[in-house]
C-alpha positions in Angstrom: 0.0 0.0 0.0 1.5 3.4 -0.9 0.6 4.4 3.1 3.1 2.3 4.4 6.4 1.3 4.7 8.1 -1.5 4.0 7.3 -3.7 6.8 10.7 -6.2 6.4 11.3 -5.1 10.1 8.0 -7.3 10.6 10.1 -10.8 10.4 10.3 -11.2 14.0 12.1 -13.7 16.1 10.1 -16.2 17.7 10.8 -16.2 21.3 8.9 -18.1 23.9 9.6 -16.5 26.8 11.5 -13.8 27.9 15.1 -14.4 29.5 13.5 -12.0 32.8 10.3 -11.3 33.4 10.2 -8.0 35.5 9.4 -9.1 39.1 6.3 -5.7 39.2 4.5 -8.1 36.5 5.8 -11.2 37.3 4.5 -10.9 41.3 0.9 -9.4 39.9 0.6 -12.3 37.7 1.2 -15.0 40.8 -0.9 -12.8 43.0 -4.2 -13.6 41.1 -2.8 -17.4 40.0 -2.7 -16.4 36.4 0.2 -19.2 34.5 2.2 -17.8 32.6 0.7 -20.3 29.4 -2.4 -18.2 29.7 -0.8 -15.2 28.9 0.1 -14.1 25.4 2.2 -10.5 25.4 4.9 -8.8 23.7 6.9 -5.4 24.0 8.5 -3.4 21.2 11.0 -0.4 20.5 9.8 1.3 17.6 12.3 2.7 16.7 14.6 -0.4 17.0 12.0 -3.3 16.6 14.2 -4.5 19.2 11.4 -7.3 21.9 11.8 -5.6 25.3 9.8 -8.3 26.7 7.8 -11.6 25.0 5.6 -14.0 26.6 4.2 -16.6 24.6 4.0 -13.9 21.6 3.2 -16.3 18.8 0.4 -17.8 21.1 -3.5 -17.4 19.5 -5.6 -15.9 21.7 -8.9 -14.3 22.0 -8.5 -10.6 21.7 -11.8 -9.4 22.9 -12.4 -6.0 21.8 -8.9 -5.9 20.7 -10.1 -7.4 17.9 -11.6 -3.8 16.8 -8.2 -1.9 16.1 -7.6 -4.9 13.2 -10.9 -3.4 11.7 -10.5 0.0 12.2 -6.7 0.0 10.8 -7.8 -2.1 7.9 -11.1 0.2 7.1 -8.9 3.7 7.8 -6.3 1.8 5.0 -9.1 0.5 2.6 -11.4 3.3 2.4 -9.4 6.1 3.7 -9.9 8.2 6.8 -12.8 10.5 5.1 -15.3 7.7 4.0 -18.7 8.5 5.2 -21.6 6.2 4.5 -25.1 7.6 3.3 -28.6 7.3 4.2 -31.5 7.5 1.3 -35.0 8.5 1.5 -37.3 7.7 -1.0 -40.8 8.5 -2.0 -43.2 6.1 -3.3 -46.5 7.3 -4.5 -47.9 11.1 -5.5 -47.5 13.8 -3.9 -51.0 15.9 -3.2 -49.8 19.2 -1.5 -47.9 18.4 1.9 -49.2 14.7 1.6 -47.8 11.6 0.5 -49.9 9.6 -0.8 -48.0 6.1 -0.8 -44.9 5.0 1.2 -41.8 6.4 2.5 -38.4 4.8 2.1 -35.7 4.6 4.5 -32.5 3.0 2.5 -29.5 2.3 4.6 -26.0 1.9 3.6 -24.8 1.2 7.4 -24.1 4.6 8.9 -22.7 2.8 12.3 -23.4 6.2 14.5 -27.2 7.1 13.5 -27.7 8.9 16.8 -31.2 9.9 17.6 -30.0 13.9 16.8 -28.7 12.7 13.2 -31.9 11.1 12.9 -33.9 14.1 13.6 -31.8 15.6 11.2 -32.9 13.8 8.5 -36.5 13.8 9.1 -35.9 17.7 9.2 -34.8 17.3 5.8 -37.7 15.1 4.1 -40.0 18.3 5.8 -37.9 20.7 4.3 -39.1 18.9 1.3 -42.4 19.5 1.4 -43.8 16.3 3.3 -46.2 16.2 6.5 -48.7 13.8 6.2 -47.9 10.3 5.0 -50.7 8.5 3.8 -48.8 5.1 3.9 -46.0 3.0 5.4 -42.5 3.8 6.7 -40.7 0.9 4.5 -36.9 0.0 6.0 -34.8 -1.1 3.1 -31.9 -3.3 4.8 -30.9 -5.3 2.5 -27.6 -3.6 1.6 -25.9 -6.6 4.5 -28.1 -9.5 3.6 -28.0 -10.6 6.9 -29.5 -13.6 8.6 -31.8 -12.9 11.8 -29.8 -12.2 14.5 -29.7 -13.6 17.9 -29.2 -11.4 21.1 -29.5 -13.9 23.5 -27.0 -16.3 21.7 -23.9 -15.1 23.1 -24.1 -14.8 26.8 -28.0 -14.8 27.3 -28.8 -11.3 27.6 -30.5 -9.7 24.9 -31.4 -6.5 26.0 -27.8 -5.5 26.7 -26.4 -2.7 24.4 -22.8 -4.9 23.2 -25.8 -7.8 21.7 -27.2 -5.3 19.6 -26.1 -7.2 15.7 -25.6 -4.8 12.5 -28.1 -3.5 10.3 -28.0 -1.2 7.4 -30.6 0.8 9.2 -29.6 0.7 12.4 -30.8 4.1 14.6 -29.2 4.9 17.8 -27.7 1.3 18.3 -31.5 0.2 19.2 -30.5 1.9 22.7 -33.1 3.2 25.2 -31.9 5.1 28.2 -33.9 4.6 31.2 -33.8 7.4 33.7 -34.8 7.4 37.2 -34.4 11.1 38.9 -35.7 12.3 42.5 -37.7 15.3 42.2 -38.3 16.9 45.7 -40.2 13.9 47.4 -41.4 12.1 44.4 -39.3 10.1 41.8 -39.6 10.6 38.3 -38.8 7.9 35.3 -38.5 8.5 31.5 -37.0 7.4 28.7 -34.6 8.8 26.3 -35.4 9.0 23.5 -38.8 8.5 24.0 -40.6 6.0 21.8 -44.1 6.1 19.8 -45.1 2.7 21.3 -43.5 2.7 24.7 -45.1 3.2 27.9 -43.4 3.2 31.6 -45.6 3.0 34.5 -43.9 4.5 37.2 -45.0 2.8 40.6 -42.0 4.0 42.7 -42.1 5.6 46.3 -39.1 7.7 47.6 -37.5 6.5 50.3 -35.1 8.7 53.0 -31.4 7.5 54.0 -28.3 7.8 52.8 -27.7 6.1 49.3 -26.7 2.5 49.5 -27.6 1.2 46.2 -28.6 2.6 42.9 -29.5 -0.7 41.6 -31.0 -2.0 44.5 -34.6 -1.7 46.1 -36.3 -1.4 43.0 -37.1 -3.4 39.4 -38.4 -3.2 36.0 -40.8 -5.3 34.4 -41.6 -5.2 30.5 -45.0 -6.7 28.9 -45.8 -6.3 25.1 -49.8 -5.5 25.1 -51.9 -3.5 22.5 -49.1 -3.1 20.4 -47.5 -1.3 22.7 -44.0 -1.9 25.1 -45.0 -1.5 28.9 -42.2 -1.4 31.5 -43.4 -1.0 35.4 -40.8 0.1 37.5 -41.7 -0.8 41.0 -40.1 -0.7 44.7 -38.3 2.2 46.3 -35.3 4.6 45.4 -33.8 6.7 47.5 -33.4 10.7 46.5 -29.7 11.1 48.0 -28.7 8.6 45.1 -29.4 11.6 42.5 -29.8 10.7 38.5 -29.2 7.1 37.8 -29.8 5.3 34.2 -29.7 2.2 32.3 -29.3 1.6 28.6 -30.8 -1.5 27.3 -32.2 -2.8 23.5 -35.9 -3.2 24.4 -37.1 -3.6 20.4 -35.6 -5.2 17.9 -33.7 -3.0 15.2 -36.3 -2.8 13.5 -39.0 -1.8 15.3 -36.6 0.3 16.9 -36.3 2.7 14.0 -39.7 2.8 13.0 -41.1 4.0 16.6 -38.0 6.1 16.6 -39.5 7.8 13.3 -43.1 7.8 14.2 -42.1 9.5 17.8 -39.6 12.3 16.5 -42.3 12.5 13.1 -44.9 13.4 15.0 -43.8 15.4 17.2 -42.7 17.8 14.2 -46.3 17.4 13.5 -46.6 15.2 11.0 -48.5 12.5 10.6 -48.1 8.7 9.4 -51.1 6.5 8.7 -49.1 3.1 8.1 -47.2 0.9 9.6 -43.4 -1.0 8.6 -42.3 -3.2 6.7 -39.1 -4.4 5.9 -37.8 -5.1 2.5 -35.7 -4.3 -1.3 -37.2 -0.7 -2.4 -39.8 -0.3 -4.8 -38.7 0.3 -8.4 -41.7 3.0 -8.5 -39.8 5.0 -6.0 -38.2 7.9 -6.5 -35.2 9.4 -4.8 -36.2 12.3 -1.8 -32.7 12.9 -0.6 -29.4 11.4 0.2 -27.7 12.6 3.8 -24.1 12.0 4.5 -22.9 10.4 7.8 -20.1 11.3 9.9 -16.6 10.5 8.5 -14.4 7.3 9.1 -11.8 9.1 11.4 -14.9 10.4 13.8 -16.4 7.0 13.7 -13.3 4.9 14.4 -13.0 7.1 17.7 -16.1 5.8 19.0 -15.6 2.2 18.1 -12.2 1.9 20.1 -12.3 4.6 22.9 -15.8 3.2 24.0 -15.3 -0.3 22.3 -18.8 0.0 20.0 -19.4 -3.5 19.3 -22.1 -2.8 17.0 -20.3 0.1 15.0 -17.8 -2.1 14.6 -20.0 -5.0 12.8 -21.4 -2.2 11.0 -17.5 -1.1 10.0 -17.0 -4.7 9.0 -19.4 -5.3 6.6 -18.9 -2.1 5.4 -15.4 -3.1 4.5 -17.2 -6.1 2.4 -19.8 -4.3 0.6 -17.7 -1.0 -0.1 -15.1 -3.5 -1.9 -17.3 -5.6 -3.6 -19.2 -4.6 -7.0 -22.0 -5.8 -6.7 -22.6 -6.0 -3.2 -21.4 -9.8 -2.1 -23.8 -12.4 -0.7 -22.3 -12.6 2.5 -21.0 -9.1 3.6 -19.5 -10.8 6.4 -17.0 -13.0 5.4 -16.0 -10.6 2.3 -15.0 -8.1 5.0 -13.0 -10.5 7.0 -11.6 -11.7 3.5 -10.8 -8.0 2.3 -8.7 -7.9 5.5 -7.0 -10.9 5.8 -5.5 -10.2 2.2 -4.7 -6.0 3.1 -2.6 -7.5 5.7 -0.7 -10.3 4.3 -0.1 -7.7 1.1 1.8 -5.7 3.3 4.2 -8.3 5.1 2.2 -9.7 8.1 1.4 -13.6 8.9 -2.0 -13.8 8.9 -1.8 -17.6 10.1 -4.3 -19.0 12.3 -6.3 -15.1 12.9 -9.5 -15.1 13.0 -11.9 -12.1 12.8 -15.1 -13.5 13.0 -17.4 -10.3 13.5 -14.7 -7.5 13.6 -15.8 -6.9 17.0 -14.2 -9.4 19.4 -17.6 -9.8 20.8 -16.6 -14.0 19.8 -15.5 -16.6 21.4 -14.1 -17.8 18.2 -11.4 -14.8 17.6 -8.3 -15.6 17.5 -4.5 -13.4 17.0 -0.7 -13.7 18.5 0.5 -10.5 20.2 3.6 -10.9 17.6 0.6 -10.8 14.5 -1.2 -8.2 16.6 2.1 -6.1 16.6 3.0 -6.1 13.5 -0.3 -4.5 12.8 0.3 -1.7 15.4 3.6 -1.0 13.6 2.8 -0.7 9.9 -0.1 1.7 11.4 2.9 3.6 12.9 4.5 4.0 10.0 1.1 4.9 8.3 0.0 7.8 6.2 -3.2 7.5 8.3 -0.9 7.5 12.1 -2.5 10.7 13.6 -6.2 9.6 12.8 -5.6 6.1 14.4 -4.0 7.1 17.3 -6.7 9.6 18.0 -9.1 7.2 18.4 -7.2 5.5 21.0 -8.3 5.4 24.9 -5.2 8.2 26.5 -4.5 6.6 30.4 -6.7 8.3 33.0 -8.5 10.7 30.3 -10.6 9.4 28.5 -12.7 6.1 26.8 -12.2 2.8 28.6 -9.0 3.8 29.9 -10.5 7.2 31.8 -10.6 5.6 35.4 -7.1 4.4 35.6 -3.2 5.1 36.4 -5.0 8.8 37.5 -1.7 8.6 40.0 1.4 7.3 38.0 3.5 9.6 35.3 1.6 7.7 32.5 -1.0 10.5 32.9 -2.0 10.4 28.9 1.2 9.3 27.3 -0.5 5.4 26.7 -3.1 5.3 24.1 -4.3 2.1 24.6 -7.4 -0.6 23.2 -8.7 -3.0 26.0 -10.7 -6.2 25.4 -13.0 -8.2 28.2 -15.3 -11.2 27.5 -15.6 -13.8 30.6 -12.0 -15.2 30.8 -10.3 -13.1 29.1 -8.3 -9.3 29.4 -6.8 -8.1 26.7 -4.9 -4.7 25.4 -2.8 -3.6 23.1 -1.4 -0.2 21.8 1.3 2.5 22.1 3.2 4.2 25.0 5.4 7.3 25.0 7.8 6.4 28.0 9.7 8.7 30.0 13.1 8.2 28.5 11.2 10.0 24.9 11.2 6.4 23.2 7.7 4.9 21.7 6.8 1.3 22.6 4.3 -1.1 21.2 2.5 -3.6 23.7 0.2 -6.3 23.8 -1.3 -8.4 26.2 -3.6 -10.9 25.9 -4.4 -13.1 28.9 -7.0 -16.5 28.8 -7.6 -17.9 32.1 -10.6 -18.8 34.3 -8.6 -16.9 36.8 -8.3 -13.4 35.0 -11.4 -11.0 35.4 -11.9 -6.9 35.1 -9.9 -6.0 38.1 -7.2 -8.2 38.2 -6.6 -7.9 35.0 -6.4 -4.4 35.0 -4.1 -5.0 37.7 -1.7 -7.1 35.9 -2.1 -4.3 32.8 -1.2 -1.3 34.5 2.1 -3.0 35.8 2.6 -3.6 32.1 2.3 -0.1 31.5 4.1 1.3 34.1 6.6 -1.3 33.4 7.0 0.3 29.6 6.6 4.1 30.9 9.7 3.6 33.7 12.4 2.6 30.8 15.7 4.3 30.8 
């Protein structure tokens, strides 16, 4: 690729273990009974290429949402850092004044971060066009992906969590609901944000005094479907001195998501919609309304790996396989994997054994070496595309998944790091600026029953502060 350098420097030894393992990493590790053949991790010099430190670096391992820089580095490489995706909106049938007299078309190309403000946005647009009454349905034209149906509960049996939301070329604010429960003077108030056309919360909470133990606790939610409509009763007691508290969960399917989405923020512009949804290939009777850009690639990749997007990166994957692909492929899927397999062994790295699976690391099947994982970090190093990518990395204690830790150590935002967790696994990987000036690549993946969140975090920041205390 003309971006990048030659990547001979990517022929690495392959070392099993290092001669020493520093005792600050070494100790953490035998704290929280963690073997070292669980752990997969490897330390560079970048400007050397000279391995600091290598554990089991040509190990496969599950990444996590490590996974997600190999998509994002790929798709910034692929279709270049200002890439946006559109959104079409079509008319079909006649237009009688400020009525439509037939259907509305929504035609979706993927835009992964279709927040409920971009969405207004656009419906802003079709009434700038002349439409407020629509004497027909609200058709959803998805079939850019081809996907099959997608199972929430299939991974780890809870569907209404945000990271099981799957892809879809019209995907609307990640299918995400935010429940709010907030004290007002001795009463407690729920909504829900956004608000949708067919949901309705029954709020059955008391305020209770005493301090705050709990924001979770003392109270529940229950959801019925009923008369077309999505009920949730919230019942028990919450206590004022715990102020705002929220949850975000996927209470519709994509979907029906959008639709209610459109017929809520629709109507309150004051239009009107007589129909229903349907799901299918646009008419060839309809006519084009208006085509709306999405943000760019560079903003988008920010999301997907400071706040580890799981859907935005599925939607960045099969992106990758339709964008590349004339016609559009069957399976969007595997032609995005397939697209980047071949990028990276085009430009000098061993793509043995990887596999991408979704692009998300939301898998149990995923699979990369910290040596393979590495070698991706560095060609983006020596990218054209270096500043956009390494914006989009978490900086220790500042911001994205990283925000919350090292807040005491010198590393103070000179690590821009990715971190992965599924059940059993840690993972990270990225760049640090150490205080001796020199840049290092690291990463760590680790695969034990033993590893969780906080140990593993544990064992990562003594990585870290390892690579940042080089002289």
């Amino acid at each position: 690729m003309k971006h990048l350098v030659a990547l001979c420097c990517l022929l690495f030894t392959s070392a099993g273990f290092a001669n020493n393992i520093p005792n600050s990493i070494n100790d953490q590790l035998k704290r929280f009974g963690i073997p070292l053949s669980a752990v997969s991790l490897e330390v560079r010099d970048l400007e050397s290429n000279a391995s600091l430190l290598s554990i089991n670096p040509d190990q496969l391992q599950n990444p996590a949402s490590v996974m997600k820089l190999v998509t994002t580095a790929s798709a910034l490489e692929m279709l270049g850092p200002t890439f946006q995706w559109k959104t079409e909106y079509l008319v079909d049938g006649k237009m009688v004044g400020d009525t439509l007299q037939g259907n509305i078309v929504m035609r979706g190309h993927g835009d992964p971060f279709l927040t409920v403000d971009k969405f207004w946005s656009h419906l802003l647009a079709i009434r700038e066009r002349g439409i407020r009454d629509i004497r027909g349905n609200f058709i959803l034209d998805n079939t850019l992906f081809n996907l099959p149906v997608h199972d929430r509960a299939a991974f780890d049996g809870n569907p209404q969590r945000l990271y099981n939301v799957g892809a879809d070329a019209t995907l609307t604010n990640f299918s995400a609901t935010r429940l709010v429960i907030e004290p007002r003077g001795r009463r407690v108030n729920v909504f829900a944000d956004p608000p949708l056309a067919n949901l309705v919360i029954h709020n059955k909470l008391v305020a209770q005094d005493g301090k705050c133990v709990s924001r979770n606790g003392g109270w529940s939610m229950n959801q019925k479907a009923a008369d077309g409509s999505l009920h949730l009763t919230f019942t028990g007691t919450y206590r004022p001195r715990c102020g705002v508290h929220s949850i975000s969960r996927a209470l519709l399917s994509n979907n029906e998501y959008t639709y209610q989405l459109f017929r809520y923020l629709w109507e309150s512009m004051g239009g009107t919609i007589s129909g229903g949804y349907r799901t299918g290939a646009t008419p060839d009777t309809a006519k084009l309304l208006v085509t709306l850009p999405s943000r760019s690639l560079t903003e988008n990749i920010a999301s997907i790996n400071k706040y580890s997007n799981n859907v935005m990166a599925r939607q960045l994957l099969l992106t990758i396989g339709t964008e590349l692909n004339d016609p559009p492929p069957a399976n969007a899927n595997a032609a995005g994997i397939a697209a980047i397999i071949s990028w990276m062994a085009s430009i000098g790295i061993d793509t043995s054994g990887i596999v991408i699976d979704n692009g998300s690391g939301l898998s149990r099947n995923a699979r990369i070496s910290a040596k393979q994982m590495n070698a991706l970090l560095t060609a983006v190093w020596h990218s054209t595309w270096r500043p956009e990518f390494m914006a989009s990395l978490s900086l220790t204690a500042l911001d994205g998944t990283m925000r919350k830790r090292l807040k005491k150590s010198g590393i103070v935002g000179r690590a821009r790091i990715k971190t992965g967790l599924v059940n059993g696994v840690r993972s990270m990987s990225g760049f640090v600026h150490s205080r001796n000036g020199k840049h290092y690549i690291v990463t760590m993946m680790i695969g034990s029953n033993k590893v969780n969140f906080w140990n593993g975090n544990q064992v990562q920041d003594a990585v870290l502060e390892w690579i940042y205390q080089r002289q």
